[in-house]
C-alpha positions as CSV (number, residue, x, y, z in Angstrom):
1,X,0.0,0.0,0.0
2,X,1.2,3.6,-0.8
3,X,1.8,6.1,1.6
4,X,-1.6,8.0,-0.3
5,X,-3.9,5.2,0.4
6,X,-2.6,4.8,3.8
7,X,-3.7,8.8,4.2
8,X,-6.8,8.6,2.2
9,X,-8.5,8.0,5.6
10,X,-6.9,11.0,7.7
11,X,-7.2,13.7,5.0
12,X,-10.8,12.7,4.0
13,X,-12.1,13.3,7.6
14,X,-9.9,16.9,7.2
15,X,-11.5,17.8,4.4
16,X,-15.3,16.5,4.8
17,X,-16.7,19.7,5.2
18,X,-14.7,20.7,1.9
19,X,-16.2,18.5,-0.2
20,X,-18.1,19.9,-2.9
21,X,-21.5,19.4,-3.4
22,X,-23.6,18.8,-6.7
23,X,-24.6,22.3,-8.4
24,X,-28.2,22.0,-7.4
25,X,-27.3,22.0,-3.5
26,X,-24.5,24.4,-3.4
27,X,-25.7,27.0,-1.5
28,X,-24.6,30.3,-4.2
29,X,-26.0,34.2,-4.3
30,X,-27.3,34.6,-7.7
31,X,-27.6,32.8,-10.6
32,X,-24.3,33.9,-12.3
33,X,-22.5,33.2,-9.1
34,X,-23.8,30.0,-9.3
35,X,-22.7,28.8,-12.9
36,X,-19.4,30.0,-12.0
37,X,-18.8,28.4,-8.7
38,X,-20.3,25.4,-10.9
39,X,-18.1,26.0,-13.7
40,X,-14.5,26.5,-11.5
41,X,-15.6,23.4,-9.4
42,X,-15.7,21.6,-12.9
43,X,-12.7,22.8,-14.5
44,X,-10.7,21.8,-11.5
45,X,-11.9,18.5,-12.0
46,X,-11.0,18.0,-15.1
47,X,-7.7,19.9,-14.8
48,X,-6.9,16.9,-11.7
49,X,-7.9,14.5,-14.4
50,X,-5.5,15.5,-17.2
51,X,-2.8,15.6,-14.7
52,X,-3.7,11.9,-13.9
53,X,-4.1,10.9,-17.0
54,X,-0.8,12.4,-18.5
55,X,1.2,10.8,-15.3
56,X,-0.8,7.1,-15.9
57,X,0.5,7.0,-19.4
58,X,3.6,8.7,-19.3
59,X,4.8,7.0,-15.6
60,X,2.4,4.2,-15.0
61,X,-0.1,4.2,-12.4
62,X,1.7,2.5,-9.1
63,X,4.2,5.0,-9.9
64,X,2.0,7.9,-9.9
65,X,1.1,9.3,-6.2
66,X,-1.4,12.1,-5.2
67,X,1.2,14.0,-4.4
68,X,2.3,14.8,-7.7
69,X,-1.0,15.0,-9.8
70,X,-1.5,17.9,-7.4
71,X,1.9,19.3,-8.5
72,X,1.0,18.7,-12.4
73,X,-1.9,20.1,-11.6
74,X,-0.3,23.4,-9.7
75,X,-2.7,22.9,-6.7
76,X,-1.6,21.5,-2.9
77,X,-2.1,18.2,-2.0
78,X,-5.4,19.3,0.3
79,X,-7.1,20.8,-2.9
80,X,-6.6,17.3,-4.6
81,X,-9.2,15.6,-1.5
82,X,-11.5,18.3,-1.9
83,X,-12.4,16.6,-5.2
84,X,-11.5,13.3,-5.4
85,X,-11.0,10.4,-2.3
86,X,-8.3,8.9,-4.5
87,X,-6.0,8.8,-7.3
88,X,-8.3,6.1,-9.1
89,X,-11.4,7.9,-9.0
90,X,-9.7,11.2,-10.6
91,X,-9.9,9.4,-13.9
92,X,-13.6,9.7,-13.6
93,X,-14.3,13.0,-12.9
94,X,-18.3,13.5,-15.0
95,X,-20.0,10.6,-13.4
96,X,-21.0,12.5,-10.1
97,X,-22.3,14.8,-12.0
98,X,-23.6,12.6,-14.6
99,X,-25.6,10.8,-12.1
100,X,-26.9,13.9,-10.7
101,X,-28.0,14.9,-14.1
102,X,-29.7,11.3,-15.1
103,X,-31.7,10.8,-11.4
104,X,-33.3,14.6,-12.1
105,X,-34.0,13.1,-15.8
106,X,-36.3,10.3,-14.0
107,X,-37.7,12.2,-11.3
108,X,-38.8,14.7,-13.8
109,X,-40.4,12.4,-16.5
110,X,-43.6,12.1,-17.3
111,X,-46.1,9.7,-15.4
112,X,-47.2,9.1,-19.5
113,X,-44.0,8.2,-20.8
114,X,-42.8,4.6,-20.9
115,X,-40.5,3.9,-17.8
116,X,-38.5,1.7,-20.1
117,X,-38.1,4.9,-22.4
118,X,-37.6,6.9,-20.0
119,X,-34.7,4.2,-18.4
120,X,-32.9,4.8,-22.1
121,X,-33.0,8.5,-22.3
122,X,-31.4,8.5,-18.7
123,X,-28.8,6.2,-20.1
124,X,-27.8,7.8,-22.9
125,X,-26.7,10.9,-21.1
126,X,-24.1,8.4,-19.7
127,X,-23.2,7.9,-23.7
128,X,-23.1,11.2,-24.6
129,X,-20.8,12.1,-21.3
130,X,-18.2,9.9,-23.3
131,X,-18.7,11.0,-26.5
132,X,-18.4,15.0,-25.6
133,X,-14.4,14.3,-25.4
134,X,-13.3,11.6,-27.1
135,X,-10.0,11.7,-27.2
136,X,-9.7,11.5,-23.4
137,X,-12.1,8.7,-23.1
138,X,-10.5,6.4,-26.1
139,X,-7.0,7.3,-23.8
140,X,-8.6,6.0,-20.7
141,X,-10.5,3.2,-22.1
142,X,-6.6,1.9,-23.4
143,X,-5.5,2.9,-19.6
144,X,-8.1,1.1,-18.0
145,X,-7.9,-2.2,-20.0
146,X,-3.9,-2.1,-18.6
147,X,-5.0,-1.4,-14.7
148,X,-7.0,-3.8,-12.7
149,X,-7.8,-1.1,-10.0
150,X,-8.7,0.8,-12.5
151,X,-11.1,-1.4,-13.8
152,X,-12.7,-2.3,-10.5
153,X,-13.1,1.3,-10.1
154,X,-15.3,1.3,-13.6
155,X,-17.4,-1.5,-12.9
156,X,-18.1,0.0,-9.0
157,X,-19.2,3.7,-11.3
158,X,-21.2,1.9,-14.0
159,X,-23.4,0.1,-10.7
160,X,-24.7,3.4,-9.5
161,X,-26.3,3.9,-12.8
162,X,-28.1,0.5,-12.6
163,X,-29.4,0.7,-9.4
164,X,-30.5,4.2,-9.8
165,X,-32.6,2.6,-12.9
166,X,-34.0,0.0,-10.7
167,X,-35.2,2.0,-7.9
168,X,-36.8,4.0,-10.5
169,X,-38.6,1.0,-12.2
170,X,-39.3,-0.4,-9.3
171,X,-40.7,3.0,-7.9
172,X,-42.9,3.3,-11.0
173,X,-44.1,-0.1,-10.4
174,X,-45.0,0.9,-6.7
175,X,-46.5,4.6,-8.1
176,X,-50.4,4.7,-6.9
177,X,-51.3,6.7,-10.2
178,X,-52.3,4.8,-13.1
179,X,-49.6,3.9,-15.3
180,X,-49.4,4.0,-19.2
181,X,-51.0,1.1,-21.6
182,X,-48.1,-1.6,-22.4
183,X,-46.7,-1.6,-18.6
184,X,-48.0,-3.9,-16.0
185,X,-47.4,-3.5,-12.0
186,X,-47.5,-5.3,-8.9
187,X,-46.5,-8.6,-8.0
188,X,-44.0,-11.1,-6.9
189,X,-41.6,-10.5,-10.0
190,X,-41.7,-6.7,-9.8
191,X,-37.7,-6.6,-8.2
192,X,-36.5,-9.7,-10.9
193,X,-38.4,-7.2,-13.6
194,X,-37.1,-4.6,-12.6
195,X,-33.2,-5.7,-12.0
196,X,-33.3,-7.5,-15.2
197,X,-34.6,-4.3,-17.2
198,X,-32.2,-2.0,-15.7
199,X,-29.3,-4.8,-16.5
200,X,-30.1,-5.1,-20.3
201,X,-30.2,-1.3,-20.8
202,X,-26.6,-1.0,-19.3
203,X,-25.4,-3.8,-20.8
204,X,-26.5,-2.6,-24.0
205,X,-25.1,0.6,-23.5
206,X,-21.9,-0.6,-22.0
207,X,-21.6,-2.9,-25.3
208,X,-22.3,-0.1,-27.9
209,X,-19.5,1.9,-25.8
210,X,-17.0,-0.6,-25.9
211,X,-17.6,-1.0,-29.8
212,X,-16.6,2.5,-30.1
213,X,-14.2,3.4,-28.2
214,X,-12.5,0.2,-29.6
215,X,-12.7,2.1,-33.4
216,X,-10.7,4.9,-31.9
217,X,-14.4,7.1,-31.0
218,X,-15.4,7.2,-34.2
219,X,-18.9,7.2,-35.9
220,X,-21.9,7.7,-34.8
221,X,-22.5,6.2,-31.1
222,X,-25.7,7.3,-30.6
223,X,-27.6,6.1,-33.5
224,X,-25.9,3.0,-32.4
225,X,-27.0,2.9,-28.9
226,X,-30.5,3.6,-30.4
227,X,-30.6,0.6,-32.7
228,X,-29.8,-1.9,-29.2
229,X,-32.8,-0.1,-27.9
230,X,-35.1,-1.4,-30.4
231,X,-33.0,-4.9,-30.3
232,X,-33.7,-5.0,-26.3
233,X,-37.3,-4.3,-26.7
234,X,-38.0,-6.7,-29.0
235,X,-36.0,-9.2,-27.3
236,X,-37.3,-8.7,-24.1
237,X,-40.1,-6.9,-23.7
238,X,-42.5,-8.6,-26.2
239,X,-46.6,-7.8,-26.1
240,X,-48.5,-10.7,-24.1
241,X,-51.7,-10.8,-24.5
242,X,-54.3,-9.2,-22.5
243,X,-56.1,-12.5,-20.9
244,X,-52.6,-13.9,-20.4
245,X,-51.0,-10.9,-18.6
246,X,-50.3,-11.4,-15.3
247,X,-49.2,-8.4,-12.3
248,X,-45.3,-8.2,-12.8
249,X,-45.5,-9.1,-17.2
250,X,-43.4,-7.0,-18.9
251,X,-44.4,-5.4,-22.3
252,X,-43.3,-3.8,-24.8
253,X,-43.9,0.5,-24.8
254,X,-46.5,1.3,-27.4
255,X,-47.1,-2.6,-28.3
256,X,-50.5,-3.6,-29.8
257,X,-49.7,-7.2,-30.8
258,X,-51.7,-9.9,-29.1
259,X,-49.6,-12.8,-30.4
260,X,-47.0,-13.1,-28.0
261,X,-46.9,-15.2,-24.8
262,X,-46.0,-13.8,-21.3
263,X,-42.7,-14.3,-19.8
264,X,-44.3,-16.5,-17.1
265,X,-45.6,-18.9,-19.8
266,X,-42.7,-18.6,-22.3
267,X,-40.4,-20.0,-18.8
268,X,-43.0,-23.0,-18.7
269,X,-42.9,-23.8,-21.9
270,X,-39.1,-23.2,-21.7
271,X,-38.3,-25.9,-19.2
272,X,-40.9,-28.2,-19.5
273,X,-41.8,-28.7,-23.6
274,X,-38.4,-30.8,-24.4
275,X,-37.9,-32.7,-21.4
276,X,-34.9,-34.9,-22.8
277,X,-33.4,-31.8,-24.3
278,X,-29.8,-31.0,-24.7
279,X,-28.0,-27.8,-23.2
280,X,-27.1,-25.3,-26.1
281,X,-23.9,-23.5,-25.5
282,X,-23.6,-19.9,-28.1
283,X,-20.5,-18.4,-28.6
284,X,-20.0,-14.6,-29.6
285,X,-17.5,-11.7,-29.8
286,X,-17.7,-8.9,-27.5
287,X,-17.9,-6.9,-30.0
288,X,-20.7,-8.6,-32.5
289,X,-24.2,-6.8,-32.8
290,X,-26.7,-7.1,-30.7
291,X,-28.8,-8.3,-33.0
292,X,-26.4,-10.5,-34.7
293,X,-25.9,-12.3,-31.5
294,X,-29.8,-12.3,-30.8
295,X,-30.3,-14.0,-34.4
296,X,-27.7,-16.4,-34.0
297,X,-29.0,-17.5,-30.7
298,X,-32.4,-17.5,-32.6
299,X,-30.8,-19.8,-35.4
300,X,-29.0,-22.1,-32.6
301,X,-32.3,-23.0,-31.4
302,X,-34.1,-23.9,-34.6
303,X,-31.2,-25.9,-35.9
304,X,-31.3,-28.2,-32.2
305,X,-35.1,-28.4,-32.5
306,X,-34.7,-30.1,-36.2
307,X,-31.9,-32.1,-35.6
C-alpha cells in the first residue's frame, strides 16, 4: 500500500466539510455566481484529471502518487481531497455529476411516458458524457484495460447507474397513479423485472460503448446505442396478450400485438416442452451486434429443434 492510500483516511475526515456538493445543492448568491462556482468546481476537476491521465500514461499508475498529480496540476495536496477520495477515481471526474443529471432526468419524467423509455433516455446521457471528449475517453479506455484497479473502479461507477434505474422502475411499479397502456405492476416478479430491465439497458449501453471506443471514437455512437434499444425491446419486452398478462409481465412501450406469450408462460414452456433436451452452449464476440448475437442465438435454437 502507498503512503496516499494509507492517508486517504486522515485527510478525508480533514477535508469532509470541503467536499463539494452537486450544483443544485451548493448554497450560491445569484444565478451567475452560481454557474461559476459550478463551472470553477468543474474545470478543476477536469484539470486533476489530465494531470492523472498524463502521469498514468507517461509513468504508470503504481508509480503515480497524489502528491504529484496535485503538483502537475499546480494545486496542494489538500485541494486534490477536496475533489477526489483517491487517485483512481480522478480518472472519472463527470460521473458525479452525470448521475446527478440522469436521477433529475427520471424524477422529472412524465407519469405518460414509458419507464422503459424513460430508463434509455437516462442512459444515454451516460453515452453522450463519453462521446463529448473523445479523445480523453479512447486514452482512458486503453489505460483502463492495462490497470486492474482501474477497472474495479469502472465497474463500482457503471453500478450506481443500474441501481438508480432499478429504484426507478421499481418506484414506478409501486406509483399509486395509473400507469401507461403496455406496462404492468405489482406482484412477486416486480424486483427480478425490474433488475433484469435496468441490467439489459446497461449492458446494451456498456456494449455499444466498448464498440466505439475500440474504433478509436469514431462514428456515430448514438444512433448505435438507439438501434440496441429497439433490439432489447423486442427481445425482451414482447406484447402478451391481455387475458394472459399477469401483475409483474413486462411489455413492450407502445405494443399492440396480441400474439405473443407472457414471460411466465414462455419459462413453462421453456423448461418443461423438451424434457430430454440438450443444453445449447452460443459463442460470440464482445464486439458482435446485438442483434447478430440475438439472431444467432435464434438460429441455434431452430437448428437443435430439427436435428
Amino acid at each position: 500500500m502507498d503512503r496516499d492510500q494509507s492517508s486517504v483516511q486522515q485527510s478525508a475526515l480533514e477535508e469532509a466539510l470541503a467536499v463539494p456538493v452537486p450544483a443544485a445543492q451548493s448554497a450560491v448568491a445569484s444565478p451567475a455566481g452560481h454557474r461559476r462556482a459550478a463551472a470553477q468546481r468543474q474545470q478543476m476537476r477536469q484539470d486533476l484529471a489530465t494531470a492523472a491521465m498524463e502521469l498514468f500514461a507517461s509513468q504508470g499508475y503504481e508509480e503515480t502518487t497524489v502528491d504529484q498529480i496535485a503538483a502537475e496540476a499546480g494545486v496542494a495536496r489538500r485541494t486534490f481531497f477536496r475533489y477526489f477520495r483517491s487517485k483512481e477515481e480522478a480518472i472519472f471526474p463527470d460521473h458525479d455529476d452525470t448521475l446527478v443529471r440522469v436521477a433529475d432526468l427520471l424524477a422529472s419524467a412524465e407519469p405518460e411516458e414509458h419507464p422503459l423509455d424513460v430508463v434509455c433516455r437516462g442512459i444515454k446521457e451516460v453515452l453522450r458524457m463519453y462521446a463529448s471528449t473523445p479523445g480523453v475517453s479512447v486514452a482512458r479506455y486503453q489505460l483502463i484495460r492495462q490497470v486492474p484497479a482501474l477497472r474495479e473502479r469502472e465497474i463500482a461507477v457503471v453500478s450506481r447507474y443500474e441501481r438508480l434505474f432499478t429504484r426507478y422502475l421499481l418506484g414506478r411499479f409501486d406509483a399509486a397513479e395509473e400507469i401507461p397502456p403496455g406496462w404492468q405492476r405489482g406482484g412477486d416478479d416486480d424486483s427480478m423485472l425490474a433488475e433484469v430491465s435496468a441490467a439489459a439497458v446497461v449492458a446494451a449501453h456498456n456494449h455499444v460503448l466498448r464498440r466505439w471506443l475500440r474504433a478509436g471514437g469514431h462514428g456515430d455512437v448514438e444512433a448505435q446505442l438507439d438501434h440496441s434499444f429497439e433490439v432489447i425491446r423486442g427481445t425482451f419486452w414482447a406484447t402478451a396478450p391481455h387475458r394472459m398478462r399477469r401483475r409483474g409481465t413486462a411489455v413492450a412501450p407502445g405494443a399492440t400485438d396480441d400474439t405473443f406469450p407472457s414471460l411466465e408462460e414462455t419459462a413453462v414452456s421453456a423448461l418443461s416442452a423438451s424434457p430430454g433436451g440438450e443444453v445449447l452452449i452460443t459463442v460470440a464476440r464482445t464486439d458482435a451486434p446485438l442483434d447478430l448475437v440475438v439472431d444467432r442465438i435464434k438460429a441455434a435454437l431452430s437448428g437443435a429443434s430439427m436435428s
